[in-house]
Phi, psi and omega in degrees: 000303170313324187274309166354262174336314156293330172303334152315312191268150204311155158328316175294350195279311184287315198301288181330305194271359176248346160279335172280316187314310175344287154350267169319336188274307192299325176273004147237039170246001167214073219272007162326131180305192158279338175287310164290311167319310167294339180268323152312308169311303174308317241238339194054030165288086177287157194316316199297003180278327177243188199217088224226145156187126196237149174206130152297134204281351190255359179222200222233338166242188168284169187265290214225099173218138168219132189058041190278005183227033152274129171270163220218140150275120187287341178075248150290353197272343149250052166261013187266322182299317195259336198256342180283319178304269183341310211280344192244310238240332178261016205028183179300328174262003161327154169188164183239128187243154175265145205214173229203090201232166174206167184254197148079220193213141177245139133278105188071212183285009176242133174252120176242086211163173220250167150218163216231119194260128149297093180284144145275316188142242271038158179228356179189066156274051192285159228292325182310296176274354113016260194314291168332297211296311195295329160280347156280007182266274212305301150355308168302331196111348163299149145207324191248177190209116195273322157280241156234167181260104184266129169232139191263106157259022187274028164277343159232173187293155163273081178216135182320131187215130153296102210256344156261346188330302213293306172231007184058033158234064185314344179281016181256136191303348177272006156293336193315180192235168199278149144204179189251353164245043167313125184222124149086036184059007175082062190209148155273101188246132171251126191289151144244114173257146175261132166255141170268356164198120359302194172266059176258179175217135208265153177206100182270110119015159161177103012305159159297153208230141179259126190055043211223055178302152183246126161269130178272161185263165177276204193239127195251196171213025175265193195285153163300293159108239164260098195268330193260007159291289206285028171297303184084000241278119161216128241236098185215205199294332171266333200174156181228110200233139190256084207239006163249235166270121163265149199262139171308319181275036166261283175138227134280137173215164177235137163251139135293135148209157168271117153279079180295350160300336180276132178293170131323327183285284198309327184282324172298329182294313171288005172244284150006276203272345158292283204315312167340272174351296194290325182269353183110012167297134186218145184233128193256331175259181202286178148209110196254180158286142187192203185231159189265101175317157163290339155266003190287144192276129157288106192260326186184159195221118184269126174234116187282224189255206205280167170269345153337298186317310184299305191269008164298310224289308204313308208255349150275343184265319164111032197296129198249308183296322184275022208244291178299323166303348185233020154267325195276334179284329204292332213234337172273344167271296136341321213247287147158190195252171325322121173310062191276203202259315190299328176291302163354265150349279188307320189299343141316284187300335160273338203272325161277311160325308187277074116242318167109039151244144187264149172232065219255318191278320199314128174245162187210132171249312175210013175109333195264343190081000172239096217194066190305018164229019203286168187195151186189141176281124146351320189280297156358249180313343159311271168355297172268009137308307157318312160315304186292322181308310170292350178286136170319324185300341194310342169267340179278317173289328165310279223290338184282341180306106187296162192263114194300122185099357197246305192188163174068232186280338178265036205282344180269340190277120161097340208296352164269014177247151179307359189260004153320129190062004191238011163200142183256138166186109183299144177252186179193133178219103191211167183307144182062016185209126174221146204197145172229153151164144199166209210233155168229177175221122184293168164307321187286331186111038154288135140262161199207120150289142180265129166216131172211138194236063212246132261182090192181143155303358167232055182274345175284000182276343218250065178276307183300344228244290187307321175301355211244313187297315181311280180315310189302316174325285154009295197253316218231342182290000000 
């Protein structure tokens, strides 16, 4: 009857209503505020290059989408997928141990028998808490150990892992690879000192290393330049020799590097037998990989810290390795071990089925976002933003978050706009992917999830196009 009725009214009437509509039709063929838009242009970024979704966290649509349902390479931003799923599925006061087991028969400070360190994975057993854990063995009553030294990783898989794959610069320390007896992120740091009499150069460790001789470089008077080309650094399993030049005008400096020429295994024997050492300790056998008997005794125990503390590091700081140590406990605590990534995965995928977002797009490589096949929709991570925000859980995960203008990745960003201290937001970056998402708390008192994706050969240009997008959220949410 109503179409009827309308079929009826004059011509002049459709005229009316397609000039008021017009407005409305062109903006939502360019459906970007304008200030964002002109920051993308400028930037020579087409809209279809990105992927936007802004939503009040109190209602059930968007604000703002614009290509939200392209899957997109996310870059870091998907590690808010893998630390919100851990922060829910393993809860808050999770934490992870390392455990301390021993065989044999102990006499006195001797053990004549073997001891066997049980990994979970840790994500920051780093050399501080290391060292502790090894005087609560020596605690025990241990100091000389007549067997070997076992170490049990079979809490994640024994799988070939490639540390150039990703940019074929395997020496950086965020290339390392997962293990479940991970100690210090696998990573080196090498000191430089310069001396001016004699004429040398001092080169310190860190952690210290046992059997592990360091050749120092000599000592120059040229510009510092590319002081760690002209480094020369070559690296294996036995030694780290330095054969070319350090310049005097470097001052002191630290290089981090992954020595990826070195197994997990060899690198734990060497730090593993200084520090022994360094507590009063003596080891007469070898240290391999192995399984924990079933008689074997529990002498002592490492508890890190809670995982809140743990995805604060991951997503203000942007830890890729500890990124990756915690998609795989998501599948050795849920799913089960040895822990792999496709077991992950699903654990992820069941754990967003029961919120009832379908991922039909979600590619997951190792969790961290540092990843050229990882792949995720704008709508998507919106979506589960949104999810966290209604979780009780919702402040520890908000709080992991850089503060925009403040701290973590985003302490440089936004600080002369009023939306400074006013959004937690992880950033994400790789060639050609530049990326946000996270919470703003509007001007109105709204809070709105943020998600921008942007996927283009000039995406380093489009930082100002996302701070405009931030603020405007700001002003206008």
């Amino acid at each position: 009857m109503l179409f009827r009725l309308n079929m009826k009214l004059p011509r002049q009437f459709f005229i009316v209503v397609l000039l008021f509509q017009l407005p409305l039709i062109c903006r939502a063929q360019e459906p970007l505020p304008s200030g964002v838009y002109e920051a993308f242009r400028r930037a020579g970024i087409p809209t279809s290059a990105v992927g936007i979704h802004v939503q009040d966290v109190s209602v059930d649509k968007p604000l703002l989408a614009s290509n939200a349902t392209v899957p997109m390479s996310p870059a870091s931003i998907m590690k808010l997928v893998t630390t919100n799923a851990a922060l829910e599925l393993l809860g808050p006061t999770f934490t992870w141990k390392t455990q301390a087991y021993v065989t044999g028969t102990q006499s006195g400070d001797v053990l004549h028998g073997d001891l066997i360190f049980k990994g979970s994975g840790d994500p920051k057993l780093v050399m501080e808490n290391f060292w502790l854990f090894l005087r609560r063995i020596r605690a025990a009553g241990i100091r000389e150990i007549r067997g070997n030294v076992v170490l049990d990783r079979s809490a994640f898989a024994d799988v070939y892992y490639d540390s150039s794959k990703f940019d074929g610069d395997p020496a950086k320390p965020y290339n390392a690879g997962p293990d479940a007896m991970l100690v210090n992120f696998k990573a080196l740091s090498f000191r430089f000192i310069p001396n001016a009499s004699p004429a040398t150069v001092s080169v310190v460790v860190d952690p210290p290393v046992a059997g592990f001789p360091i050749i120092a470089p000599k000592l120059g008077n040229g510009d510092c330049g590319d002081w760690k080309q002209k480094l020369r650094l070559k690296i294996d399993s036995t030694v780290a020799e330095f054969s070319g030049v350090y310049s005097a005008a470097c001052g002191e400096k630290v290089w981090h590097i992954h020595p990826f020429q070195i197994t997990h295994g060899r690198y734990f024997d060497m730090v593993f037998r200084q520090m022994w050492a360094d507590v009063g300790g003596a080891l007469k056998g070898e240290i391999k990989n192995g399984m924990t008997p079933a008689d074997a005794r529990l002498v002592a125990q490492w508890e890190s810290t809670t995982l809140p503390e743990v995805i604060r590091d991951i997503n203000k700081f942007s830890n890729n390795v500890m990124a990756r140590q915690l998609l795989l406990t998501l599948a050795a605590q849920l799913a089960k071990q040895p822990a792999t990534v496709e077991d992950a995965t699903q654990v992820i995928r069941n754990w967003l089925s029961a919120k009832r977002i379908d991922v039909p797009e979600l590619a997951i490589e190792n969790g961290s976002g540092l990843s050229r096949t990882e792949r995720i929709t704008s709508n998507t991570l919106g979506r589960i933003l949104v999810a966290a925000f209604r979780s009780p859980l919702m402040p520890e995960f908000i709080s992991s978050m850089p503060l925009a203008g403040y701290d973590g990745t985003m302490r440089s960003r936004v600080k002369q706009k009023s939306v400074a201290g006013n959004a937690h937001i992880k950033t994400g970056s790789l060639n050609d992917v530049r990326s946000m998402a996270g919470y703003v708390l509007a001007a109105s008192g709204k809070r709105y999830a943020v998600v921008c994706i942007v996927n283009h050969v000039n995406a380093a240009r489009s930082h100002d196009a996302q701070d405009a997008l931030l603020q405007w959220v700001y002003e206008n949410g």
